[in-house]
C-alpha positions in Angstrom: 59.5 -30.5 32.4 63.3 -31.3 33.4 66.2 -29.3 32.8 67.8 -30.7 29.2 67.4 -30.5 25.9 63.6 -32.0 25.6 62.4 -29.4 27.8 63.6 -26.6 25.9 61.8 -28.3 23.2 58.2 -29.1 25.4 58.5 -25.2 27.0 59.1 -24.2 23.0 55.9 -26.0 21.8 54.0 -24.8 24.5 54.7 -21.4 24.0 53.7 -22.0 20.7 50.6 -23.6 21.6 49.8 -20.5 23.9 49.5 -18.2 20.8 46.3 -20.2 20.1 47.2 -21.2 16.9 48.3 -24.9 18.0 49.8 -26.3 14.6 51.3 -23.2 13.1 52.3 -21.9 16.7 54.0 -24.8 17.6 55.7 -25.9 14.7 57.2 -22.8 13.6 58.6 -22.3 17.3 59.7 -25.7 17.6 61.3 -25.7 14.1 62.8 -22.5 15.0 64.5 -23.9 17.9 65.4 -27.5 15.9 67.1 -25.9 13.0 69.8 -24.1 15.8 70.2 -26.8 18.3 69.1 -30.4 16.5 65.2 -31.8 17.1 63.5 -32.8 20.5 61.8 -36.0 19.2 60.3 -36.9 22.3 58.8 -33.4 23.0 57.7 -33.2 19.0 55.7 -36.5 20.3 54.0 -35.4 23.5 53.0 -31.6 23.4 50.5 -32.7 20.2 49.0 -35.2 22.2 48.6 -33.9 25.2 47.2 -30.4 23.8 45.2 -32.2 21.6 43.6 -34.1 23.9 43.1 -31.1 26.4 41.4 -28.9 23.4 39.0 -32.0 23.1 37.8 -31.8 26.7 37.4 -27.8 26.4 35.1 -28.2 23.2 33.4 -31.1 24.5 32.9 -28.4 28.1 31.7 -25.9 25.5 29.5 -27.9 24.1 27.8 -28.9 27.3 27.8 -25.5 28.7 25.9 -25.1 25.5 23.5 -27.9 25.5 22.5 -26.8 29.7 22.0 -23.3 28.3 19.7 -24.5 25.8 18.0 -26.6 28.1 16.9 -23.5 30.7 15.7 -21.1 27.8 
């Protein structure tokens, strides 16, 4: 992630994200960490959109996992 500011704010996020509660998790940390030092706007961009996108391919694994299951028994 880099060594400035916008890392501090991506490593923030995804600690929040890692408490499996991805909106409240992340914004509270991320706010947490704004209200000190100013906002990361590039790293309030990315971390939603790249965790998003990874919890859509996990259901859509789920789902499939599901659907084989289904299909043997």
């Amino acid at each position: 992630m880099g060594r400035g500011y916008e890392a501090l704010g991506s490593a923030t996020a995804f600690g929040g994200i890692s408490l499996r509660a991805t909106p409240h998790g992340e914004w509270a940390k991320h706010a947490a960490v704004a209200q000190t030092y100013g906002p990361a706007i590039r790293a309030f961009i990315i971390v939603p959109l790249v965790s998003g996108f990874f919890v859509d391919i996990r259901q859509w694994l789920f789902w499939l996992i599901q659907r084989f299951l289904n299909w043997l028994g």
